[in-house]
C-alpha atoms as one frame of an Amber mdcrd trajectory, in Angstrom:
protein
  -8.109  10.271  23.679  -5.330   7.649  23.080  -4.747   5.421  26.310  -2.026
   3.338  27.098  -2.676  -0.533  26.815  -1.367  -2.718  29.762   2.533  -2.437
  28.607   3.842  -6.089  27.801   7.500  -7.374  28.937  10.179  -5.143  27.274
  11.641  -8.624  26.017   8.313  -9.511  24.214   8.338  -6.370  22.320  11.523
  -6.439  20.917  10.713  -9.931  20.080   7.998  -8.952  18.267   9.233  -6.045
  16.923  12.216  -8.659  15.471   9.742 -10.609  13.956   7.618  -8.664  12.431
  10.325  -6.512  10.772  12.383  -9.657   9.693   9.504 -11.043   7.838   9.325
  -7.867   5.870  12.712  -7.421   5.248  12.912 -11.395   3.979   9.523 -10.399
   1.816  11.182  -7.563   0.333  14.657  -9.281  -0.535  13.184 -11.789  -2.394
  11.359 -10.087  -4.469  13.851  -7.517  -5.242  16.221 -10.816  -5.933  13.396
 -12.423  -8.102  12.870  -9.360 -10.451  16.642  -8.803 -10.508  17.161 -12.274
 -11.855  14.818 -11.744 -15.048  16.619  -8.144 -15.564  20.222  -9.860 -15.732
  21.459 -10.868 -19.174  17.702  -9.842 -21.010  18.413  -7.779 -23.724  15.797
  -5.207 -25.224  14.628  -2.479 -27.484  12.637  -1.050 -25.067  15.712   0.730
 -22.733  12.741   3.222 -21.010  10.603   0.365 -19.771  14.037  -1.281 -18.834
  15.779   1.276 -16.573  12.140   1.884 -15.199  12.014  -1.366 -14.156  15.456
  -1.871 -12.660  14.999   1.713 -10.724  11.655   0.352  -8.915  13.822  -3.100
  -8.252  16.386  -0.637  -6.812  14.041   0.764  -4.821  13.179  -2.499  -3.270
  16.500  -2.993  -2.129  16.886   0.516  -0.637  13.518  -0.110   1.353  14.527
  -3.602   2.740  17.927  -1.934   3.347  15.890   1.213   5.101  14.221  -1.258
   7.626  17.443  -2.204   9.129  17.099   0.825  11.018  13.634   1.447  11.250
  12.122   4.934  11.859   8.964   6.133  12.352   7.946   9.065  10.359   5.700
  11.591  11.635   4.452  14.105   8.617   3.014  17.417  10.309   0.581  19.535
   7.654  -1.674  21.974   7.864  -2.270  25.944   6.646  -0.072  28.612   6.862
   0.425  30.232  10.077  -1.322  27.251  11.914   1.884  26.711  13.855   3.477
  23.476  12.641   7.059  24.185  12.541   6.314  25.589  16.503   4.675  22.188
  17.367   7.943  20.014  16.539  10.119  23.005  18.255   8.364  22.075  21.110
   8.176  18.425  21.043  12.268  19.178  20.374  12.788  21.625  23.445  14.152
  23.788  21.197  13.703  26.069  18.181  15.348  24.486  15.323  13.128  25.558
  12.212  12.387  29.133  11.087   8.731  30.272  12.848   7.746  33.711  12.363
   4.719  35.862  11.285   5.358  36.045   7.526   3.176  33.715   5.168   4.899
  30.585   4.646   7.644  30.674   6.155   8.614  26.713   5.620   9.260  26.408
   1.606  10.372  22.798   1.506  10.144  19.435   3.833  12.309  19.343   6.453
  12.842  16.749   8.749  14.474  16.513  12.105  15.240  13.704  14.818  13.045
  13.734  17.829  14.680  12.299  21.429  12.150  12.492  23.116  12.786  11.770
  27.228  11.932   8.190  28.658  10.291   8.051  31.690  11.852   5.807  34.327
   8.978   3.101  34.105   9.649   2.474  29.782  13.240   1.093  28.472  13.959
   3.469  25.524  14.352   0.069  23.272  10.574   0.142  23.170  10.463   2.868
  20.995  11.664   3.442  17.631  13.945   5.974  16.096  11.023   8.924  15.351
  11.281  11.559  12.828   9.481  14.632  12.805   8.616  16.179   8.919   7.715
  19.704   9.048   5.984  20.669   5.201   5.117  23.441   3.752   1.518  25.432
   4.040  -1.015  23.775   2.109  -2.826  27.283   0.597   0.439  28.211  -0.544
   0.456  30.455  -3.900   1.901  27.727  -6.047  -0.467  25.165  -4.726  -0.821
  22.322  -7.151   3.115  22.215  -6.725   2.678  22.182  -3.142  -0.182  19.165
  -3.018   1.888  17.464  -4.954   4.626  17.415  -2.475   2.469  17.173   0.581
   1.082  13.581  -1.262   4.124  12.380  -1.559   4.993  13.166   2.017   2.065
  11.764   3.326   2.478   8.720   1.268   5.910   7.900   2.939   4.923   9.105
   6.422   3.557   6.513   9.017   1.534   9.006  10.539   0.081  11.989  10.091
   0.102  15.168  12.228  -2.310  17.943  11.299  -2.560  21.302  12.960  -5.185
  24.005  13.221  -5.830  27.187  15.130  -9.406  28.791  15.422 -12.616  27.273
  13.011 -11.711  25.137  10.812 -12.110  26.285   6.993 -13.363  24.518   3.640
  -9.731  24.861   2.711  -8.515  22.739   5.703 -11.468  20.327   5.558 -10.746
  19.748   2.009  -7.101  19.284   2.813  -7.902  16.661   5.265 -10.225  14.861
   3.136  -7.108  14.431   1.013  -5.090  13.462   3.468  -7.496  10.483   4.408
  -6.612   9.117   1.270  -3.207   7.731   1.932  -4.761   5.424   4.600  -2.658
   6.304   7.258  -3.045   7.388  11.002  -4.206  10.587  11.873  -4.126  13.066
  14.790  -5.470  16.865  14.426  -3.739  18.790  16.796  -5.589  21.857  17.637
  -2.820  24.886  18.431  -3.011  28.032  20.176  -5.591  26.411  22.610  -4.631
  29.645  25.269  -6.084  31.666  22.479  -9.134  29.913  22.310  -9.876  28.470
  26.043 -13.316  27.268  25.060 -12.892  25.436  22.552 -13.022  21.075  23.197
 -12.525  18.075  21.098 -16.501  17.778  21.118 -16.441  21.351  19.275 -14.162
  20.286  16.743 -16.165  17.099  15.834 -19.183  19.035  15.601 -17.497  21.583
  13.493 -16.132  18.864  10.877 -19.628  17.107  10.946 -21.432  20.940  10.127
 -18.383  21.226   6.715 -19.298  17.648   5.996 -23.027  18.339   5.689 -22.330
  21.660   3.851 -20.475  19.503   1.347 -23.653  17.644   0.424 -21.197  14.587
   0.349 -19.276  15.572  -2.058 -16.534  15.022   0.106 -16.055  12.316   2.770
 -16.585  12.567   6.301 -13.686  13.858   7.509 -14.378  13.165  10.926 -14.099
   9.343  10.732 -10.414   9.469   9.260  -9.263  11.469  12.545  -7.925   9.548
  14.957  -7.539  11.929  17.683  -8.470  15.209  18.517  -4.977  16.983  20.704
  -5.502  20.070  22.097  -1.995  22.601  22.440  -0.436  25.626  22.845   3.050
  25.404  21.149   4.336  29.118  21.734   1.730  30.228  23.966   1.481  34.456
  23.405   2.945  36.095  25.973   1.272  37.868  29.257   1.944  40.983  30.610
   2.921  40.198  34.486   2.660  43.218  37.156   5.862  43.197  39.173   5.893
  45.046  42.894   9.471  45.635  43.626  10.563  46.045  47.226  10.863  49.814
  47.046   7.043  49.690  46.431   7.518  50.298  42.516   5.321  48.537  40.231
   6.300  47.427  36.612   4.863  45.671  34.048   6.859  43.074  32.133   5.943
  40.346  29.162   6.862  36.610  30.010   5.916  33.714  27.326   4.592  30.588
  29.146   5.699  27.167  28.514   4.333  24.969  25.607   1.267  22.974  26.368
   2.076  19.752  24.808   2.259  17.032  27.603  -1.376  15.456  26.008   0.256
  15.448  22.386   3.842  14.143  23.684   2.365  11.322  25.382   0.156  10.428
  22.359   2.641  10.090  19.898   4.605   7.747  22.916   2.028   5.889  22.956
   1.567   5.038  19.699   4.801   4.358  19.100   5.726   2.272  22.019   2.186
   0.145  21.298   1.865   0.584  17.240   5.227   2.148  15.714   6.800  -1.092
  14.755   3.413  -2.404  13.210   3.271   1.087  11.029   6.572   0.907   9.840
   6.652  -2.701   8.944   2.705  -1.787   7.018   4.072   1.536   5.160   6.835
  -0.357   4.223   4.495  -3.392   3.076   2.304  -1.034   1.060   4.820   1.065
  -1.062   6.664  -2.184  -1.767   2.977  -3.734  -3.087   3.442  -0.579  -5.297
   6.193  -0.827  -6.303   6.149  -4.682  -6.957   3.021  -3.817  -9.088   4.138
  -1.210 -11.327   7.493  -3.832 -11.653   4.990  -6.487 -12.773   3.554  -4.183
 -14.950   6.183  -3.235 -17.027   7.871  -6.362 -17.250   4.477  -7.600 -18.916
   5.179  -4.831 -21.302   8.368  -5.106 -21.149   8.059  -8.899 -22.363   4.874
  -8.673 -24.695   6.052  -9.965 -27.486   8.410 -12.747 -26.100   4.475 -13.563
 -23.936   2.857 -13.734 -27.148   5.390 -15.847 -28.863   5.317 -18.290 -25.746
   1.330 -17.906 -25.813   1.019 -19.116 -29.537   3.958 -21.723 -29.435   1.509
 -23.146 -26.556  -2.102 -22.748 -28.397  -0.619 -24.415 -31.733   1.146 -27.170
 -29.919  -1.619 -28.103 -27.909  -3.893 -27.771 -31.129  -1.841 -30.392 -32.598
  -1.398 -32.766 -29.930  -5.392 -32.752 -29.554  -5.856 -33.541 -33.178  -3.658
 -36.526 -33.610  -5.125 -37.760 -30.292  -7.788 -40.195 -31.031  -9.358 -40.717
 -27.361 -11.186 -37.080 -26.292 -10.462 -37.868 -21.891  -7.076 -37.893 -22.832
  -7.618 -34.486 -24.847  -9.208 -32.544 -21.571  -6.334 -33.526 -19.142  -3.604
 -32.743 -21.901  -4.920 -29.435 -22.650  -5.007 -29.031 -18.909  -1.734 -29.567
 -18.087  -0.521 -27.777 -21.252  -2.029 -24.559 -19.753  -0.817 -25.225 -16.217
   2.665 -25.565 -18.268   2.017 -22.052 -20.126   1.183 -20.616 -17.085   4.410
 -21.036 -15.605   6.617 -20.441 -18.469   4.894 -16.824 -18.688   5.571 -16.386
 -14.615   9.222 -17.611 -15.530   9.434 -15.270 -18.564   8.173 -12.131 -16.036
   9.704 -13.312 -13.295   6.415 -13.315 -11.042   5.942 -15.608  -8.639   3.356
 -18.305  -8.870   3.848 -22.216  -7.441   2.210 -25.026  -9.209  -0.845 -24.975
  -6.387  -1.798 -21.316  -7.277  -1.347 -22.204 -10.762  -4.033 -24.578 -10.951
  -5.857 -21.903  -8.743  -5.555 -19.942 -11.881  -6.944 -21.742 -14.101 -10.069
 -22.913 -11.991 -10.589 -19.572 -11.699 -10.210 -18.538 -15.256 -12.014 -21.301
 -16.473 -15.346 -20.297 -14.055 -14.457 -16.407 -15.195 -14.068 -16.516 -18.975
 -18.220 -17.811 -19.363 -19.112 -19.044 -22.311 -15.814 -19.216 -23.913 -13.907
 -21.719 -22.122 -16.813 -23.854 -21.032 -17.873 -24.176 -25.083 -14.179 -25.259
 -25.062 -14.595 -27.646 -22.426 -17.694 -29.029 -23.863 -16.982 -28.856 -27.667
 -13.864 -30.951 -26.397 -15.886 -33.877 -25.105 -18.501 -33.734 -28.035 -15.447
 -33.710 -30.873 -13.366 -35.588 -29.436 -16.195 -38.412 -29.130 -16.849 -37.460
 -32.376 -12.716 -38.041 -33.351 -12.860 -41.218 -31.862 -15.926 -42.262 -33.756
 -14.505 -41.102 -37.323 -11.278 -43.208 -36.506 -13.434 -46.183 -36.415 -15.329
 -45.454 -39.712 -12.288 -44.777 -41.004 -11.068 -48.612 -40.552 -14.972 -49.221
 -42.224 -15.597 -46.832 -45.391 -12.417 -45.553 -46.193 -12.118 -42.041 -47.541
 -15.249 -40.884 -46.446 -14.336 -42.102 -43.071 -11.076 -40.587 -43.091 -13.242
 -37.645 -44.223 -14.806 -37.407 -41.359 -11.481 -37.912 -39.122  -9.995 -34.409
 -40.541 -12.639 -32.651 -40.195 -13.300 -33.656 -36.398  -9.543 -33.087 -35.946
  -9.852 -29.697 -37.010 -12.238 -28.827 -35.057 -11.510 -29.722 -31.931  -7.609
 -28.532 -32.771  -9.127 -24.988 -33.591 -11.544 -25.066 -30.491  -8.762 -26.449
 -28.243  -5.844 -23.402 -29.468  -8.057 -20.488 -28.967  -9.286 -22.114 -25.534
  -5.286 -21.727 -24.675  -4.805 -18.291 -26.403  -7.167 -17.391 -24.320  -5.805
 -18.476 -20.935  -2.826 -17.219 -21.847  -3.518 -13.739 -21.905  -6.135 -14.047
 -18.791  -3.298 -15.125 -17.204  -0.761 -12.230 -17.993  -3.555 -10.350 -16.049
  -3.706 -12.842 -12.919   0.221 -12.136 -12.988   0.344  -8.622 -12.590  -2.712
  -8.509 -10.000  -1.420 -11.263  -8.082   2.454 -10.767  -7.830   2.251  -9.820
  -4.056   0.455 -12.790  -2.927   3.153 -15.650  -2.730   3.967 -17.385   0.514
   6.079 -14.252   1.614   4.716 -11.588  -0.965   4.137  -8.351   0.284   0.448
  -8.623   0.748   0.453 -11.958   2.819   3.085 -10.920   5.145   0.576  -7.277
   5.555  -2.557  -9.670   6.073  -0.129 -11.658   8.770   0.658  -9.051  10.502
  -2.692  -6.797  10.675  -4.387 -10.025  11.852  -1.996 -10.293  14.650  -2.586
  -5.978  15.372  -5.112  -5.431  19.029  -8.235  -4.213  17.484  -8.672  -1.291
  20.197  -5.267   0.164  19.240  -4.756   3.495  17.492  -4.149   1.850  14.035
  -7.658  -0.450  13.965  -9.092   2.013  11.606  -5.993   1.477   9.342  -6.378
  -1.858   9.623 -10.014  -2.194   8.486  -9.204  -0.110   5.797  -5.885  -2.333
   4.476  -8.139  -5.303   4.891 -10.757  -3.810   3.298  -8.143  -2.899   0.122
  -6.628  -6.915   0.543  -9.925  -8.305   0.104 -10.562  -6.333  -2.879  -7.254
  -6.804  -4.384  -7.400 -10.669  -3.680 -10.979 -10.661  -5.477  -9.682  -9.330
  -8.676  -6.603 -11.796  -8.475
C-alpha cells in the first residue's frame, strides 16, 4: 500500500516542480530549434523523409508547448465488464460515461478532467491538473485494432490504472504483461470487492505468481510490474433493505451503497502530490528521446548522399595531405584532427548535436571499437611514414630509385590513411543517431538528472531502475 512521505513546504514543491519542468521544456526547445534550423532552406528529392521529419520536429514543439500546462494522465484498462468507466464515475462523483451491462460498452478513448477535493491540510497547487482516460475492453472482437490503441494510450499515459473483478484470466495476465512494457507506473485496482469479500491483495499476488508459473516463463512476471494492489467497489450492487413502517407494515426496498474508493482516491493523491511532476516531466523526456531519434534517423537518410560526399571529400584530402607530408608524427595528429573536423561537419550537416569534447570522445571510442582496422591504420601510419621519411632521404642519395621508393611509401600510407577516415566517417553517422539525446541539455541527461534526484522509496523507484537500466544501455551503444 502507497503511504504518504513526510509532505515538504508547499513553497519547495512548486519550486521543484518549476525546475524540473523548466529544464525539460528548455531541453525540448532546443532541440526542436536545432532540427528546425537544418530543415530551413535544404532542398530535396526525398519530400517523404522531409515532411516526416519536420512533423516529428513539430511534435517537439507541441510537447514543450504541452508542458506549459502540465497534466497528469491516468490511462484506466482492463476487460470488458470489469468496471472501468464506473471507477472514474466514481473518482468524478458523478456518472459521466456510458456503464451498462452490454459488452463493450466504451468504443473509443475518452478522457475527462478529475477535481478531485483537497483536504484542508494540502494547498491544491501541490497537485497537478489530472486526467482520467477511460479505453476500450481489451478482448474486444476487433482486437488487434484495439491493442493497438490501448499501446498507444499507454505510451502517452503517466500512469496506468488496471481493473479486474473475480480471478484473474490468461487474457488479463497477458494484457498486463503488455502493459509492463511501456515502463510506466502501475496500480491494479481490484472492483466489485462487495462481491467478493474474501478476496486480499495477498490473494491476488498469489494468483498472478500461479499464471506466471503456468506460463513456463514465457511471459514475464507480472507481479513485479504492479505497483499496487487497490481494492474497490465502484457501483456496489444493490441490497434489499426491510423497512417497518409505523403502522407495523413491513416492506422491502433496493438501495445501492456508496462507492468504496477512499483507498484508491488517496493513492492516486498521493502519487501525484509526491511523484506527478517527476512523471510528467519523464513521459515527456522519453517520447521526446523518441522522437529526437527517429528525427536523427531520417535526417541521416535524409542527408546520405550529401554524408558521403562530405565523408570522401575528407578521406581523399587527408590521403593527400599525408602523402606529401614527409615527417610520419606530423601524419598521426593531422589525420586526427582531420577526423575530429569530419566529425563535426557531419553533426553540422544533420544537425545533431555534438561539442568538440564529445567529439574526441568519439573517436577514442571508435578507434578502441573498430579492432584491427583502425589500429593497422594507426600502426601502418608510424611504420610508412618512417618509411616516407627514409625514402626522402635516399631520394637526395640515388636518385630515381630513391624517388622510387618515395611514391611508393606515399601511396601507401595515403591509401591506409583515406580508408582509416572512410571508415570513421560512417562509424560516426552511427554515434550520431545513437547519441543525439545526450548533449548538455539533451533529453536523456536532463531524464538521468532528474531520476537521480527521485526518493528511492517512492511509487515510481521501479520506473526509475528500469529508465536507468534503458540509459545505461543506450549510453553503452553510444
Amino acid at each position: 500500500m502507497i503511504s504518504p512521505a513526510p509532505d515538504p513546504s508547499p513553497a519547495a514543491v512548486t519550486e521543484s516542480r518549476a525546475t524540473w519542468l523548466n529544464r525539460v521544456r528548455l531541453s525540448l526547445r532546443q532541440a526542436a530549434q536545432r532540427h528546425s534550423r537544418v530543415l530551413q532552406g535544404r532542398v530535396t528529392e526525398d519530400n517523404v523523409q522531409h515532411a516526416t521529419v519536420k512533423d516529428r520536429v513539430n511534435a517537439l514543439s507541441a510537447l514543450e508547448a504541452r508542458l506549459a500546462n502540465p497534466v497528469l494522465r491516468i490511462a484506466v484498462f482492463g476487460l470488458v465488464s470489469r468496471g472501468k468507466s464506473a471507477v472514474i464515475n466514481a473518482l468524478l462523483g458523478e456518472s459521466v460515461l456510458p456503464t451498462g451491462p452490454l459488452h463493450g460498452v466504451t468504443r473509443w478513448p475518452r478522457s475527462v478532467m478529475w477535481h478531485p477535493a483537497i483536504d484542508p491540510v494540502h494547498d491544491a497547487d501541490e497537485l497537478p491538473q489530472i486526467e482520467l482516460i477511460d479505453t476500450p475492453g481489451l478482448d474486444e472482437v476487433d482486437g488487434q485494432a484495439r491493442s493497438d490503441i490501448a499501446q498507444e494510450v499507454a505510451y502517452q499515459a503517466d500512469l496506468i490504472l488496471f481493473v479486474v473483478a473475480g480471478d484473474i484470466t490468461r487474457t488479463e495476465y497477458a494484457a498486463l504483461a503488455e502493459l509492463q512494457t511501456a515502463r510506466k507506473p502501475l496500480l491494479l485496482v481490484f472492483n466489485k470487492i462487495d462481491l467478493y469479500p474474501d478476496t486480499d491483495r495477498a490473494a491476488i499476488y498469489d494468483a498472478l505468481a500461479r499464471l506466471w508459473k503456468s506460463s513456463g516463463d514465457r511471459q514475464p512476471n507480472v507481479a513485479l510490474s504492479v505497483d499496487d494492489i487497490v481494492m474497490v467497489a465502484a457501483a456496489p450492487a444493490p441490497l434489499q433493505v426491510r423497512i417497518e413502517w409505523p403502522d407495523g407494515t413491513i416492506t422491502h426496498e433496493w438501495e445501492t451503497p456508496p462507492p468504496q474508493l477512499d483507498d484508491l482516491k488517496q493513492a492516486l493523491l498521493t502519487i501525484a502530490r509526491q511523484d506527478g511532476t517527476a512523471l510528467i516531466a519523464l513521459n515527456a523526456l522519453r517520447e521526446a528521446d523518441s522522437l529526437e531519434t527517429e528525427i536523427a534517423r531520417r535526417a541521416i537518410a535524409l542527408h546520405d548522399q550529401d554524408a558521403e560526399d562530405l565523408i570522401w571529400k575528407f578521406a581523399k584530402y587527408k590521403s593527400l595531405a599525408v602523402a606529401l607530408n614527409p615527417i610520419a608524427v606530423l601524419d598521426l595528429l593531422g589525420g586526427f584532427m582531420a577526423d575530429l573536423l569530419m566529425i563535426r561537419a557531419l553533426a553540422k550537416l544533420y544537425g545533431l548535436p555534438v561539442t568538440q569534447h564529445e567529439a574526441r570522445k568519439l573517436w577514442i571510442a571508435i578507434a578502441k571499437g573498430s579492432g584491427v582496422l583502425l589500429l593497422s591504420e594507426l600502426g601502418t601510419g608510424l611504420l610508412l611514414g618512417g618509411g616516407k621519411t627514409a625514402a626522402v632521404a635516399w631520394s637526395a642519395i640515388d636518385g630515381v630509385s630513391g624517388f622510387t621508393a618515395l611514391l611508393g611509401a606515399m601511396a601507401a600510407q595515403a591509401g591506409a590513411a583515406g580508408y582509416g577516415t572512410y571508415a570513421v566517417g560512417k562509424a560516426a553517422q552511427v554515434y550520431l543517431e545513437r547519441g543525439c539525446t545526450w548533449g548538455p541539455e539533451g533529453v536523456k541527461a536532463v531524464m538521468k538528472d532528474i531520476l537521480s534526484q527521485i526518493d528511492t522509496d517512492s511509487t515510481v523507484a521501479r520506473l526509475r531502475r528500469e529508465i536507468e537500466a534503458e540509459l545505461a544501455a543506450a549510453a553503452r551503444q553510444s
